[in-house]
N, C-alpha and C positions, 0 to 999 in steps of 0.2 A: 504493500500500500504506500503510496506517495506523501509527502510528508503534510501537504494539504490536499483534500479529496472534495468539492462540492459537484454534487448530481444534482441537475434541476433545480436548485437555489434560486426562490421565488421571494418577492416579497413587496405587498402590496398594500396600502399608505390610505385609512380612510380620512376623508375632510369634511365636513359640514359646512355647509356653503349656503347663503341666501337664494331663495330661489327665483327667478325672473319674472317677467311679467306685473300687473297691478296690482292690488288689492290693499288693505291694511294687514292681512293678515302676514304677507310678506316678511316684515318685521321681528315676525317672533317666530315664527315657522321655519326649520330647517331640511336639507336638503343631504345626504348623503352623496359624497362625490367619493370613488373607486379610482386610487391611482396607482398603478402598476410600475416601483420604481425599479423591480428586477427579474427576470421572468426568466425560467429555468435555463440558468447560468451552471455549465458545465464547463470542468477544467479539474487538472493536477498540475501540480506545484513540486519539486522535488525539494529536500534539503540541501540547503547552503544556494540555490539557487537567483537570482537578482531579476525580478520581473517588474515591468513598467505597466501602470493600466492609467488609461487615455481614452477620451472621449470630452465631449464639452459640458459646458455644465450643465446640470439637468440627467446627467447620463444613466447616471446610479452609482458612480464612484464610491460615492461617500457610502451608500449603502450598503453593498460589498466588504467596505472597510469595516463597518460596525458589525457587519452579522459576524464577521472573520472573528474579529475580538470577542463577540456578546454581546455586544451592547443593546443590540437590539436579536429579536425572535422571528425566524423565517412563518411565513404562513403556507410555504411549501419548500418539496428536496429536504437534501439534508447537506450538513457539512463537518468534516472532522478535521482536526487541527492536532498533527503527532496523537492521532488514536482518542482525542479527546473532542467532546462536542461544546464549541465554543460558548450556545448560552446557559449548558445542564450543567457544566463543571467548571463555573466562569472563578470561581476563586479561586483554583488550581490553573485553570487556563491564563490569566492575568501573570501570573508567576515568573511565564515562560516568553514574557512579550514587552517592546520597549514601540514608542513612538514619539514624534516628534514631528509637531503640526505648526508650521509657519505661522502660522496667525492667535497659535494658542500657547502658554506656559504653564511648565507642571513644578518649578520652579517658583523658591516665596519671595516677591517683590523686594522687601524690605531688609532682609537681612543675607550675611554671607553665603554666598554658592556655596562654601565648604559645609556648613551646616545643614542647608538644603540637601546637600547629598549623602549628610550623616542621619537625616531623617528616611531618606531614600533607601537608604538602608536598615534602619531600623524597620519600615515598613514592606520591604522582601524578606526579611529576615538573614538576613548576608552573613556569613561568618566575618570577622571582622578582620584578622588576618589575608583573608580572599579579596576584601574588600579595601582593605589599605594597596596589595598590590595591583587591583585593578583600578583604584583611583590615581595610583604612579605611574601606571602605563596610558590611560587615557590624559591624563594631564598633560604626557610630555606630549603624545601624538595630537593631540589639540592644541595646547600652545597654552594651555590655561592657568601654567604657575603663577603670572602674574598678578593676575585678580584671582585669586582662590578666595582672600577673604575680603574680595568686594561687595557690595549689596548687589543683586540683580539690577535695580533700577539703576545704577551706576553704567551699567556696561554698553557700548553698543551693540547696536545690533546683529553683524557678525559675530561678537564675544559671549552675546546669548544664546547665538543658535547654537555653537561649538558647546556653552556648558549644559544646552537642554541636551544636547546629544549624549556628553558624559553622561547625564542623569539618566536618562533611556538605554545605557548599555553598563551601568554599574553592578547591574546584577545577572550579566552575560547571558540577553534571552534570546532564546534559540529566534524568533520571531519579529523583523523588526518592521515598523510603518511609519512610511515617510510621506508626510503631504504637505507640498510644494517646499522642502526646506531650504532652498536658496532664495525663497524670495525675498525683495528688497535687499541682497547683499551685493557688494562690489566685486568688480571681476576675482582678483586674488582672493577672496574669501569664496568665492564659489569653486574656485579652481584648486583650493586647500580641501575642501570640504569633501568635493569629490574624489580625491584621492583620499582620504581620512575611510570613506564609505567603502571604497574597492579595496582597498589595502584591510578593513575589517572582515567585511566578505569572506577576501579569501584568505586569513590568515586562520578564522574563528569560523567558518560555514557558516555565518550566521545568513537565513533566509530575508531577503527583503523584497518588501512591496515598496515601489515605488509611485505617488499620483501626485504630478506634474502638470503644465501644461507649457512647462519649460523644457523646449525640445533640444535642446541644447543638454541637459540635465539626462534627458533620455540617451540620447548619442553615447556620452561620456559614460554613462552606468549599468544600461540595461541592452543587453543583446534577445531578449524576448519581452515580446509586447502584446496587453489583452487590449484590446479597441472595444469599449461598452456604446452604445447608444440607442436612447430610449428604452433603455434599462434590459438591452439584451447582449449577449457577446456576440462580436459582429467579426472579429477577428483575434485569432490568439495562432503566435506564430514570431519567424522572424522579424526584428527591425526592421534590418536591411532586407528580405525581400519587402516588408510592405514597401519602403521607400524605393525601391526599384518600380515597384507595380506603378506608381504614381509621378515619377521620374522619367517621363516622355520627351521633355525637350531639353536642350542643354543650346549652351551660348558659347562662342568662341571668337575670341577677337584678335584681329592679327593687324599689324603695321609692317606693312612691306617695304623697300628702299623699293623705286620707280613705282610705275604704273604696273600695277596686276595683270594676269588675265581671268578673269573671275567666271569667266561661260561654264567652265567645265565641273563647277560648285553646285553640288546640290543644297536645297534650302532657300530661306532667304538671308538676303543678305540688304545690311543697309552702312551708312556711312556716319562716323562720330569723329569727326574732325579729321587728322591725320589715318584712324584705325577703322578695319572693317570687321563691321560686326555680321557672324554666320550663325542663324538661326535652325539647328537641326534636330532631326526625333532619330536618336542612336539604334532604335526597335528598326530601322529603314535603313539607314546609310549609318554603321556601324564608326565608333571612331579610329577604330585603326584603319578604315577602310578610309575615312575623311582626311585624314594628314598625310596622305604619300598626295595629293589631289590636291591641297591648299598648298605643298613644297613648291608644288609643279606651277604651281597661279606665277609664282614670282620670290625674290628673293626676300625671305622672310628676316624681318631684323628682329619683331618679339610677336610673342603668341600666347595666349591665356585662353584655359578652359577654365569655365564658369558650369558646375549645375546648378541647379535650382536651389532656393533658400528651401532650410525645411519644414519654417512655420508654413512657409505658401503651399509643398509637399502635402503637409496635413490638412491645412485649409481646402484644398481639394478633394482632400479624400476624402471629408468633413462633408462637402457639398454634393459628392457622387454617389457619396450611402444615406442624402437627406438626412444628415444629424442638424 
């Protein structure tokens, strides 16, 4: 069995809603609205394995994330998490699990990080020896000796996400969930963070979910990707094939010394001052097949390939599965 298993993982969100039309009665009269945030959502998971899940908002991300943990109860499927059922064995299941939510802190405002994760510990129950050297080894791989006994509210924002992290992995859970955690950070804190994450990965196996919509963040961490929308799985598979599937056109621009001869070019091509730009679909005219053909145009003094950016990547793939 795989280290997370969900069959059919449904789960579906009632609302009470005013109902339309005239009357006075309107006002006090309610209406029962059926919304379907996850609808028999099938996947396995291996341990130690690093998965991305994406879709936009509204998808059921967040839903997923919670039944994963407990937090919330499917009203269909089921789900096991290391042989355990996330919302029947939720205080042993918590035990085994660390996350860390951009927008949220499990960390106490006011007083030292060092305290907060002497709490953090008291509340997994941590051997304290285990916990002294996994608080030396995450300190040093974060950077965080400096402010150990700073208040939270002192720190910036990159210096919080690196100690909510320590506090999410101080009691080494097999299990981790990540949502959006580089947001708002500056390039070198994003570019620390994700090395901090692959280098845990794979030194500790520990399992991560990853939910982003920082495609960037995806590239760099996760080589498999679940695509949700409208609260069903719509893809689960390679990265880099989806980005291939949706990766039709690429851009090429070349600055010749004299005049070209550009007839023998397939594509289009247009003009940017000095440099021409060749607009082609690699699924057609391959590019190894394209540069012995632009050599032949004229003598080339520089040349750049260009693909596609890959929020625009996603944003299509976005619009051709109607999410």
């Amino acid at each position: 069995m795989a280290f997370i298993e969900a069959r059919a993982l449904s789960k579906t969100y009632t609302r009470l809603t005013t109902p339309s039309g005239g009357g006075i009665t309107r006002l006090w009269r309610r209406e029962k609205q059926h919304i379907a945030a996850l609808t028999d959502a099938t996947f396995s998971i291996e341990q130690g394995e690093l998965v991305g899940l994406i879709g936009p908002n509204g998808a059921g991300k967040s839903t997923t994330v919670k039944l994963l943990t407990g937090i919330l109860t499917p009203t269909g499927g089921s789900c096991t998490v290391d042989g355990r059922t996330p919302w029947e064995d939720r205080r042993e299941h918590v035990r085994h699990l660390g996350a860390v939510f951009g927008q949220r802190t499990q960390l106490w405002w006011d007083v030292p990080i060092r305290d907060s994760f002497l709490l953090l510990r008291d509340i997994y129950g941590v051997d304290n020896e285990l916990w002294r050297k996994r608080l030396d080894a995450l300190t040093d791989a974060l950077e965080l000796g400096e402010f150990l006994n700073a208040p939270l509210r002192q720190l910036s924002l990159g210096q919080r996400m690196r100690a909510e992290l320590c506090g999410s992995l101080l009691h080494a859970p097999q299990l981790l969930f990540l949502d959006e955690p580089t947001i708002g950070l500056d390039a070198v804190s994003k570019l620390k963070l994700r090395a901090f994450l692959r280098e845990e990965n794979a030194r500790h196996g520990t399992t991560i979910l990853l939910t982003t919509h920082d495609m960037e963040d995806m590239l760099a961490l996760c080589s498999r990707v679940m695509v949700l929308g409208h609260g069903k799985l719509l893809y689960d598979g390679s990265l880099d094939a989806l980005l291939r599937q949706y990766d039709t056109v690429h851009t090429l621009r070349v600055v010749f010394d004299g005049a070209p001869d550009l007839s023998a070019l397939p594509g289009c091509v247009t003009r940017d001052g000095d440099a021409f730009i060749l607009t082609y679909e690699p699924a057609i005219t391959p590019t190894s097949e394209l540069l012995p053909r632009v050599l032949a145009a004229g003598q080339v003094r520089e040349m750049t390939l260009k693909e596609q950016n890959v929020d625009e990547l996603i944003a299509r793939m976005y619009r051709e599965m109607a999410l």
